[in-house]
N, CA, C and O of each residue as an XYZ file, in Angstrom:
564
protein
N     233.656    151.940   -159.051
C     233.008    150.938   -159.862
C     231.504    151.157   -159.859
O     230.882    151.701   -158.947
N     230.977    150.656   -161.018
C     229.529    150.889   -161.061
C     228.721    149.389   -161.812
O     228.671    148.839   -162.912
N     228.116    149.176   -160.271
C     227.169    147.650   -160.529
C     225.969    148.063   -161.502
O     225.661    149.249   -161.616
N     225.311    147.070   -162.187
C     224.547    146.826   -162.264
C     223.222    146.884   -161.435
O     222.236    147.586   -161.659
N     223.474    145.769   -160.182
C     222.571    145.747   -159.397
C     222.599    146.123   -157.801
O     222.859    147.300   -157.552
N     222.358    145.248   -156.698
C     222.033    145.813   -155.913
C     224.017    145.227   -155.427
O     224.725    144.544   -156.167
N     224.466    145.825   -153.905
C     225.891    145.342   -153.727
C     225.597    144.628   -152.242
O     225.029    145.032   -151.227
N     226.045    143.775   -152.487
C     226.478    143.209   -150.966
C     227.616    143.014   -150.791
O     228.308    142.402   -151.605
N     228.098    143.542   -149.581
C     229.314    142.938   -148.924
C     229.171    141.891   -148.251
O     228.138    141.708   -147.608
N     230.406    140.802   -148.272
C     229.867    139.620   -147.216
C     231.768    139.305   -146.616
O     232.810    139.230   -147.267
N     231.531    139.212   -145.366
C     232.909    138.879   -145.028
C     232.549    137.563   -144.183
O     231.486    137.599   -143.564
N     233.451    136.239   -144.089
C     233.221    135.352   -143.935
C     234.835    134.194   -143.842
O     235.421    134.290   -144.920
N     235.183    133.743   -143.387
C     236.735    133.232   -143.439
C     236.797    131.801   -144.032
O     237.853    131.385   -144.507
N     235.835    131.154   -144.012
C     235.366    129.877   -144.920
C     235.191    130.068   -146.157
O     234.002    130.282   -146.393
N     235.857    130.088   -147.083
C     235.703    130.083   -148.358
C     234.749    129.253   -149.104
O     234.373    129.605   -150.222
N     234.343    128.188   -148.558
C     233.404    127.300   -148.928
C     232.230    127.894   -148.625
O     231.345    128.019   -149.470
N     232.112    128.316   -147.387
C     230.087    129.144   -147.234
C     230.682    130.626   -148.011
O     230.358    130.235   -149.133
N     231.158    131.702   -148.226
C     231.393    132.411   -148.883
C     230.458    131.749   -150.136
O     229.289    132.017   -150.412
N     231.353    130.814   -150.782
C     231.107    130.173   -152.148
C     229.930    129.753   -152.399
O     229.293    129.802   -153.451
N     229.583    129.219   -151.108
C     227.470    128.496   -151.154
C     226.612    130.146   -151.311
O     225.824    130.464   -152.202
N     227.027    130.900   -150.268
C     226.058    132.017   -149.928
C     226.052    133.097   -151.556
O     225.144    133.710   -152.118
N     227.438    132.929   -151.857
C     227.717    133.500   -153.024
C     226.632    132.873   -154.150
O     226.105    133.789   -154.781
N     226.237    131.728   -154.498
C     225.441    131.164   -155.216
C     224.178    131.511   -155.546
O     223.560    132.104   -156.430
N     223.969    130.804   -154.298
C     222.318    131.148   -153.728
C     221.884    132.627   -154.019
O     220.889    132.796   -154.724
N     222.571    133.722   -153.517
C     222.299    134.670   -153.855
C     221.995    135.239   -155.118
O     220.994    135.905   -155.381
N     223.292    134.813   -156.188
C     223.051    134.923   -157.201
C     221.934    134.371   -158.231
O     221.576    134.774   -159.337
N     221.464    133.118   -157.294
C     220.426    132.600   -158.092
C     219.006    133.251   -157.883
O     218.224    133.474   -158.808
N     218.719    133.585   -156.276
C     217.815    134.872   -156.524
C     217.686    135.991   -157.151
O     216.584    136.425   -157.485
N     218.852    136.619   -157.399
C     219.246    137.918   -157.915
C     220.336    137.923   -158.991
O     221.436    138.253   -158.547
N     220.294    137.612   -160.408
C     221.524    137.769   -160.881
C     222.371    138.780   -160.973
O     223.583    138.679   -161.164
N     221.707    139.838   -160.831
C     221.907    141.113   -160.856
C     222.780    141.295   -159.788
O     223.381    142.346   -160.007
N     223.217    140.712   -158.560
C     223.154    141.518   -157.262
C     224.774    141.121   -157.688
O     225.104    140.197   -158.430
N     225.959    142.393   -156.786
C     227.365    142.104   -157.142
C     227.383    142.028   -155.340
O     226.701    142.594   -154.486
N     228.653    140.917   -155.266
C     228.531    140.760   -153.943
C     230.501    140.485   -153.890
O     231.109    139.568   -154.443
N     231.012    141.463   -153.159
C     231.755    141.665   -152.754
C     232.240    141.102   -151.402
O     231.833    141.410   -150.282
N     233.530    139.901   -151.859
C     233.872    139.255   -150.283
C     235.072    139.945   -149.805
O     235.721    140.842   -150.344
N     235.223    139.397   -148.780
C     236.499    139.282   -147.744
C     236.699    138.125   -146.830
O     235.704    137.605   -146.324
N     237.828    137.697   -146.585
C     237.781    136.678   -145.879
C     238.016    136.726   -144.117
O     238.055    135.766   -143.347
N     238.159    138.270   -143.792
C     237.785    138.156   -142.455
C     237.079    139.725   -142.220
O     236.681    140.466   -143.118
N     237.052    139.985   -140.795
C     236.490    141.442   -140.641
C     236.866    142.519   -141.317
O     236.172    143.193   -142.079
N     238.718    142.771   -140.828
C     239.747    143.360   -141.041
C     239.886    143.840   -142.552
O     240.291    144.930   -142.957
N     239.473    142.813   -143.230
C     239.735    143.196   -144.606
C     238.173    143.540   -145.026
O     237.965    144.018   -146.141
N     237.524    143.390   -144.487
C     236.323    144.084   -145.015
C     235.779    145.380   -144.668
O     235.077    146.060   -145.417
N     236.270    145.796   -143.072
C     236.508    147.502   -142.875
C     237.131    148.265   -144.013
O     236.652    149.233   -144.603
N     238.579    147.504   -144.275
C     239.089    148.207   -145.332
C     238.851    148.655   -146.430
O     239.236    149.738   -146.871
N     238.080    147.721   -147.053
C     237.475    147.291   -148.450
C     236.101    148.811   -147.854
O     235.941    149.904   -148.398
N     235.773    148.554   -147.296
C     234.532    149.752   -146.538
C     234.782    151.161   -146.857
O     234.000    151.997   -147.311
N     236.402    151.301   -146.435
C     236.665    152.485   -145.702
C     237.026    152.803   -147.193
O     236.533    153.819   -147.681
N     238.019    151.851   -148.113
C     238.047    152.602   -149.675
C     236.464    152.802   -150.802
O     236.114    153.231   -151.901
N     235.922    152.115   -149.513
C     234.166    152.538   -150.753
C     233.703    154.163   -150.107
O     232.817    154.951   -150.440
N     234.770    154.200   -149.040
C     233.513    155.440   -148.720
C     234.291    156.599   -148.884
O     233.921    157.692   -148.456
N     235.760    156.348   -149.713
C     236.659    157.640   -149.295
C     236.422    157.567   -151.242
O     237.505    157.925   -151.703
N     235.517    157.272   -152.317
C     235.191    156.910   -153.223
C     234.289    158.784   -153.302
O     233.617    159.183   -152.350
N     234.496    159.627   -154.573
C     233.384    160.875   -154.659
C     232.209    160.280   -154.992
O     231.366    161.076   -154.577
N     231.798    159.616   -155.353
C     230.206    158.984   -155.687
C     230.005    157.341   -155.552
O     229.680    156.514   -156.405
N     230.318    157.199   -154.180
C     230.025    155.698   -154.826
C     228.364    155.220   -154.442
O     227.389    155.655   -153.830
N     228.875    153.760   -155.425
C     227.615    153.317   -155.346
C     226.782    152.767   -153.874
O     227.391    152.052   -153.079
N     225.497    153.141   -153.649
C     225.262    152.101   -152.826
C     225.246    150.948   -152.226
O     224.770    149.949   -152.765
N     225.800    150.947   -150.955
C     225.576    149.255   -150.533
C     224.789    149.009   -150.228
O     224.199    149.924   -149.654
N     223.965    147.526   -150.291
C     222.619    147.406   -149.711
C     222.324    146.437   -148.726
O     221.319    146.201   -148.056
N     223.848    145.755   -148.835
C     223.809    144.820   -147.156
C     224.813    144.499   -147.001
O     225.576    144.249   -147.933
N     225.232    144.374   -145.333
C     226.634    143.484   -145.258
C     226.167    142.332   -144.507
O     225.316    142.422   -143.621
N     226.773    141.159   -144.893
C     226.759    139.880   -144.469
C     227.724    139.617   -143.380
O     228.744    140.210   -143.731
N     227.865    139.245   -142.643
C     228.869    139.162   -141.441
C     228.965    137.383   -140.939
O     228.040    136.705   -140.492
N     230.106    137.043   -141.141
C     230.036    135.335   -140.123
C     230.738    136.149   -138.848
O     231.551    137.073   -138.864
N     229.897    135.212   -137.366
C     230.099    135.585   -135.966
C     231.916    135.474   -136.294
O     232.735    136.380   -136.140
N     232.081    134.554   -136.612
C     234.125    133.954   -136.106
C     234.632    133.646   -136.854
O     234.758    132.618   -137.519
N     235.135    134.928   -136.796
C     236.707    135.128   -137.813
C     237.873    135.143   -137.032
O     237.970    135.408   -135.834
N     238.824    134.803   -137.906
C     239.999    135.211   -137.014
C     240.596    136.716   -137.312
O     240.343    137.171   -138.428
N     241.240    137.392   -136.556
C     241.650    138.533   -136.498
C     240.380    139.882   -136.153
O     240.696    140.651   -135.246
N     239.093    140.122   -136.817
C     238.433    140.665   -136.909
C     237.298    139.855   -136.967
O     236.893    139.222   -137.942
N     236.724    139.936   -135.635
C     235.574    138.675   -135.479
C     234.412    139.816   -136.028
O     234.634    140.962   -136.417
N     232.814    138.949   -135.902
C     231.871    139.723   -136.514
C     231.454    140.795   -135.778
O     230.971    141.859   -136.164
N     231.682    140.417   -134.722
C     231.085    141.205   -133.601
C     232.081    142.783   -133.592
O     231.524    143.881   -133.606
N     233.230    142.658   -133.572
C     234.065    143.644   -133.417
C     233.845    144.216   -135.284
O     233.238    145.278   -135.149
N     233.954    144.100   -136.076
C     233.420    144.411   -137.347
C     232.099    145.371   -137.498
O     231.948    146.496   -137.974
N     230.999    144.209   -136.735
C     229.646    145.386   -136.831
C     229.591    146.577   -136.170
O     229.107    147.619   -136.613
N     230.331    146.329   -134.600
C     230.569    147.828   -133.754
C     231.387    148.924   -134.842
O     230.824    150.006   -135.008
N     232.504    148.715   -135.478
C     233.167    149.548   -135.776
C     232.485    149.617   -137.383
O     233.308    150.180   -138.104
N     231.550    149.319   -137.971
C     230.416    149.811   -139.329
C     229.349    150.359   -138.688
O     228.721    151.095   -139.449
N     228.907    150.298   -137.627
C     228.033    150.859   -136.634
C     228.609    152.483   -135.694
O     227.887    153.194   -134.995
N     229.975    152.667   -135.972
C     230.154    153.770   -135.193
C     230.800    154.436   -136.294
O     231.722    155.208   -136.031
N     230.337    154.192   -137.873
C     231.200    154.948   -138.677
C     229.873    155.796   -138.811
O     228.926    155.142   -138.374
N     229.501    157.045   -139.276
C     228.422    157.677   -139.699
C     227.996    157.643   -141.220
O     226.996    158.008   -141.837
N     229.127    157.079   -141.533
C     229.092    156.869   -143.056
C     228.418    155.605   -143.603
O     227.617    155.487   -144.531
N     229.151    154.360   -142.482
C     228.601    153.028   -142.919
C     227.303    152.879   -142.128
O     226.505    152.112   -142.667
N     226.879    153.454   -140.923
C     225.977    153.277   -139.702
C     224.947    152.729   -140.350
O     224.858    151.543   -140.031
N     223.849    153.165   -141.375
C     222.707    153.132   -142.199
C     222.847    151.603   -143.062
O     221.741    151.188   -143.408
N     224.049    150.677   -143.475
C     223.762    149.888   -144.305
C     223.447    148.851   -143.632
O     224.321    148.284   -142.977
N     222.206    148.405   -143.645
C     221.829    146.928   -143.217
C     222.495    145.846   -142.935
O     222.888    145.205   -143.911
N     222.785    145.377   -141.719
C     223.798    144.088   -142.040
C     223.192    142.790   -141.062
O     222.367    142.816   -140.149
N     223.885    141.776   -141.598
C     223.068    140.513   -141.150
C     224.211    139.371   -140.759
O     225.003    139.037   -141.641
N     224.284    138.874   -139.663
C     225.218    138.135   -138.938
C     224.574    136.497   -139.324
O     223.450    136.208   -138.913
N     225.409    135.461   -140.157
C     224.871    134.787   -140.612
C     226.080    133.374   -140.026
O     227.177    133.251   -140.572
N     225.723    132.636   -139.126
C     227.273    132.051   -138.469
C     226.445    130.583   -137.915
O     225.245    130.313   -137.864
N     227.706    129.777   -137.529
C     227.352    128.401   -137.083
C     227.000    128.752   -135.896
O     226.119    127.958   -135.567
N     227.159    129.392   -135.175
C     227.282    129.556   -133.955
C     225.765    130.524   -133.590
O     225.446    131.593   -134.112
N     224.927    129.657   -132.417
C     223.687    129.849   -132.401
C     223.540    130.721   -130.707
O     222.593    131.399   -130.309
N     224.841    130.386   -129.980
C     224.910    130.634   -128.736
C     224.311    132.216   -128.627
O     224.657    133.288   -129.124
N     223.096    131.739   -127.598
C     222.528    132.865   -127.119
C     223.353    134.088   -126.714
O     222.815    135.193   -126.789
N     224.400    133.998   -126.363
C     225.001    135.692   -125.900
C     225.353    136.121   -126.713
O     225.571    137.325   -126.579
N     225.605    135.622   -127.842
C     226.465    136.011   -129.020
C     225.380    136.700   -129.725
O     225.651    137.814   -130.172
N     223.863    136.100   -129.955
C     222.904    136.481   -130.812
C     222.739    137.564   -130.176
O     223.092    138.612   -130.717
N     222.170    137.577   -128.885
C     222.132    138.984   -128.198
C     222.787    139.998   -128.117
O     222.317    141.133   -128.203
N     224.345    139.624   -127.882
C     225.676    140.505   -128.015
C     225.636    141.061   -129.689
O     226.106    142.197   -129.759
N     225.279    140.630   -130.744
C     225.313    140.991   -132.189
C     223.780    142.377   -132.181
O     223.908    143.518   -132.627
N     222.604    141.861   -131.616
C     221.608    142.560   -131.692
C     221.782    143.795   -131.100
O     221.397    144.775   -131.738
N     222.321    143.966   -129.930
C     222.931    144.917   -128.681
C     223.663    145.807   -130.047
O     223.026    146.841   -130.245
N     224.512    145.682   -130.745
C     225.611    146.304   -131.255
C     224.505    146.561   -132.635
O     225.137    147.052   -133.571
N     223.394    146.398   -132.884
C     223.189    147.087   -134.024
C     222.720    146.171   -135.374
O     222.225    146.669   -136.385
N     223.030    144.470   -135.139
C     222.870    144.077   -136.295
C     221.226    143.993   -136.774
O     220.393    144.147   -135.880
N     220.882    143.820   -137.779
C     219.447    143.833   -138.238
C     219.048    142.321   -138.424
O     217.898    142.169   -138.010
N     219.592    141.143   -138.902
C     219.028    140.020   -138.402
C     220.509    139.361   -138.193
O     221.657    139.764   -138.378
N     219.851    138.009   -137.661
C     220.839    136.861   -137.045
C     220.587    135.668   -137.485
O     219.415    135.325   -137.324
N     221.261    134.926   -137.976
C     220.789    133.471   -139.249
C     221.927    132.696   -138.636
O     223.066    133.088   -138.382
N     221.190    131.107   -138.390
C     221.887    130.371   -138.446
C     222.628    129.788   -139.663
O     221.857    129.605   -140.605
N     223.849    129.461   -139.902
C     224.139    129.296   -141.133
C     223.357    127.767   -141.438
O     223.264    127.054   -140.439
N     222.964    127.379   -142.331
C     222.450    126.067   -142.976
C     223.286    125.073   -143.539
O     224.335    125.163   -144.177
N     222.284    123.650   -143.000
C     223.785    122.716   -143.449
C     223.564    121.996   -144.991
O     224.213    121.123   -145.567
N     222.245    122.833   -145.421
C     221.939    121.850   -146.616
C     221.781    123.397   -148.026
O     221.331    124.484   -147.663
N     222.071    123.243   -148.981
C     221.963    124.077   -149.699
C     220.293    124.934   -150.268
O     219.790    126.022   -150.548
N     220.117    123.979   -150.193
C     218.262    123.703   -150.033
C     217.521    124.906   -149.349
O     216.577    125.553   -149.802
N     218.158    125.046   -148.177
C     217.898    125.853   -146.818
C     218.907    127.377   -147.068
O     218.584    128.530   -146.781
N     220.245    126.866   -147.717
C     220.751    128.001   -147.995
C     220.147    129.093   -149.056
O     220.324    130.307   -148.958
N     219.180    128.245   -150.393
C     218.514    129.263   -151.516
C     217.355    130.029   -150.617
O     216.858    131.061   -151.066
N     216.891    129.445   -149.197
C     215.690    129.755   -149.177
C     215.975    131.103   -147.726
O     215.099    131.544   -146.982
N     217.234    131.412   -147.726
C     218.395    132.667   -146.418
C     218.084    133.252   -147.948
O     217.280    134.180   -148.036
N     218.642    132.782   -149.023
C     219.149    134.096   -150.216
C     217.968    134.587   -150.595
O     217.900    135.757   -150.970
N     216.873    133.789   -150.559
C     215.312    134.193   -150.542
C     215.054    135.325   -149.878
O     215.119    136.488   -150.277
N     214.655    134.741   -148.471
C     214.493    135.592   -147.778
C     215.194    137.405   -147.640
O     214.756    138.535   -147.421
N     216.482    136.751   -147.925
C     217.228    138.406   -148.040
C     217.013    139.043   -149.129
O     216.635    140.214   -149.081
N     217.164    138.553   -150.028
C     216.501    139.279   -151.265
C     214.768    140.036   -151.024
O     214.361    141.133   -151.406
N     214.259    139.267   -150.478
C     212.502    139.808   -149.989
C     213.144    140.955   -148.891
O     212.977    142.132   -149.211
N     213.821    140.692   -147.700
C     213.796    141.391   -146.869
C     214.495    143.038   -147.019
O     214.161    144.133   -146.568
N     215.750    142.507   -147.990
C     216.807    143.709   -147.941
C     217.013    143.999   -149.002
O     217.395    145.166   -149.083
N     216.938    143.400   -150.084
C     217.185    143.884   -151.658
C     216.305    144.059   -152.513
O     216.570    144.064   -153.716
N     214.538    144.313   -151.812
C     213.916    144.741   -152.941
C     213.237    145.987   -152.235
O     212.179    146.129   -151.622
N     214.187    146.754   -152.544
C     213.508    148.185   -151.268
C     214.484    148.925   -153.117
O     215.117    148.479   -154.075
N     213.908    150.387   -152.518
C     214.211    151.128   -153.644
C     215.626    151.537   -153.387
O     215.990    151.307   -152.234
N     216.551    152.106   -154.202
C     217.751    152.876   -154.027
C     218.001    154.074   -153.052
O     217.779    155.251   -153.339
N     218.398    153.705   -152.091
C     218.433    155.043   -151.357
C     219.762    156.165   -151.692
O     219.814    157.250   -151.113
């Protein structure tokens, strides 16, 4: 497949923050195609058919929630972190869960930031902000 704009992956098991983060984003970026999953497991997969792809397009971030079931975030980023293929795409652990070992345990393994998820939407345009400034206005690599 061939986007338009920039791609994010986001795996997340709440369909409802999926659906907020999905927004927000889009309202910074209409352009940006953002590709879900609803837990880890299915988003390795979804990974592993982008990369066995002869040209595919760039990804330019993965979104990660800490707790999923089956394929938590943590076990997700190690195994996009020990692929050589996925190692390079930016990813960002974005979860209710603020507990210090976990933030540390996510940083340890490679992730590039750590976001509390937000309880007001308000706060959520201004995460899709920020990522858009931080990770989606860099050139095509």
């Amino acid at each position: 497949m061939n986007f338009p704009g920039k791609v994010i992956y986001m795996a997340d098991d709440d369909a409802d923050d999926r659906y907020i983060m999905h927004e927000a984003l889009k309202q910074v970026d209409p352009l940006v195609t953002i590709i879900e999953a609803g837990d880890g497991g299915d988003l390795l997969a979804m990974l592993e058919s982008w990369s066995q792809q002869p040209s595919p397009q760039p990804v330019h971030l993965i979104l990660l929630d800490m707790n999923m079931p089956k394929v938590n975030g943590l076990e997700t980023l190690t195994a996009i972190k020990a692929n050589p293929v996925l190692r390079h795409i930016p990813a960002v652990m974005i979860s209710t869960s603020a507990e210090p070992a976990q933030v540390v345990a996510a940083y340890q393994h490679g992730i590039n930031g750590y976001i509390q998820k937000p309880v007001t939407q308000s706060h959520m345009n201004q995460i899709a902000q920020a990522i858009k400034i931080c990770f989606l206005n860099t050139a095509v690599v």
